[in-house]
C-alpha positions in Angstrom: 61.2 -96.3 74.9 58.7 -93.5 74.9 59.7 -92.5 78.0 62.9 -92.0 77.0 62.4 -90.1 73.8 60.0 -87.5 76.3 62.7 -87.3 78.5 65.3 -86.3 75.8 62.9 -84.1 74.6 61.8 -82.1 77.5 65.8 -81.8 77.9 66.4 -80.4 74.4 66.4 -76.9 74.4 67.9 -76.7 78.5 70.7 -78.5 77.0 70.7 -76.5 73.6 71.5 -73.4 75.8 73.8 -74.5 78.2 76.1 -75.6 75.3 75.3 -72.0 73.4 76.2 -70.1 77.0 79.4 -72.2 77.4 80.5 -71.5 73.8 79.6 -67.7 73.9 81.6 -67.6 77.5 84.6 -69.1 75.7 84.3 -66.7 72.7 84.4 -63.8 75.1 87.3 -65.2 77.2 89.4 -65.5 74.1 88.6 -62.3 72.6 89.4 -60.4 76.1 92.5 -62.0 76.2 93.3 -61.2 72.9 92.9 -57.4 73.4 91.1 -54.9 70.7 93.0 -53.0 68.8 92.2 -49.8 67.5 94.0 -47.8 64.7 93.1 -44.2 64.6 94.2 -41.5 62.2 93.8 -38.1 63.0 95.6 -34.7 62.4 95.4 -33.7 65.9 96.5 -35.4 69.5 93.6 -37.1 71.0 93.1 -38.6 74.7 90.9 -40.9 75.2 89.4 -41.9 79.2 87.2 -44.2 80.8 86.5 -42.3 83.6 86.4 -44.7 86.7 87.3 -47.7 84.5 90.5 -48.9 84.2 90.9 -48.7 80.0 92.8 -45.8 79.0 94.4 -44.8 75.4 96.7 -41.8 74.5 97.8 -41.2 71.0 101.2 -40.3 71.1 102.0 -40.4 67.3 99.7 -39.0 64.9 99.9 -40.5 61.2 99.0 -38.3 58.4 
């Protein structure tokens, strides 16, 4: 019985972050598949580039 309740116990806090890194993955999945959305209010046109990177955002109507 001791032997068992080491062996749960060396195996833990592996365990503990396995289940954190799988849950963090999904969180991440589901928020890039749900996108980010950004509302921006200005008086004048902006673009907005990554550079190399394929994200890109042009304002095309401004809101006053």
């Amino acid at each position: 019985m001791n032997d068992l309740i080491s062996l749960l116990t060396a195996w833990r806090w592996p365990g503990a972050v396995a289940i954190s890194a799988i849950a963090i993955s999904r969180a991440l999945i589901a928020l890039a598949r749900s996108g980010i959305r950004v509302e921006i209010f200005t008086r004048q046109p902006i673009l907005v580039g990554t550079g190399r990177a394929p994200l890109q955002a042009e304002v095309g109507k401004v809101r006053i």
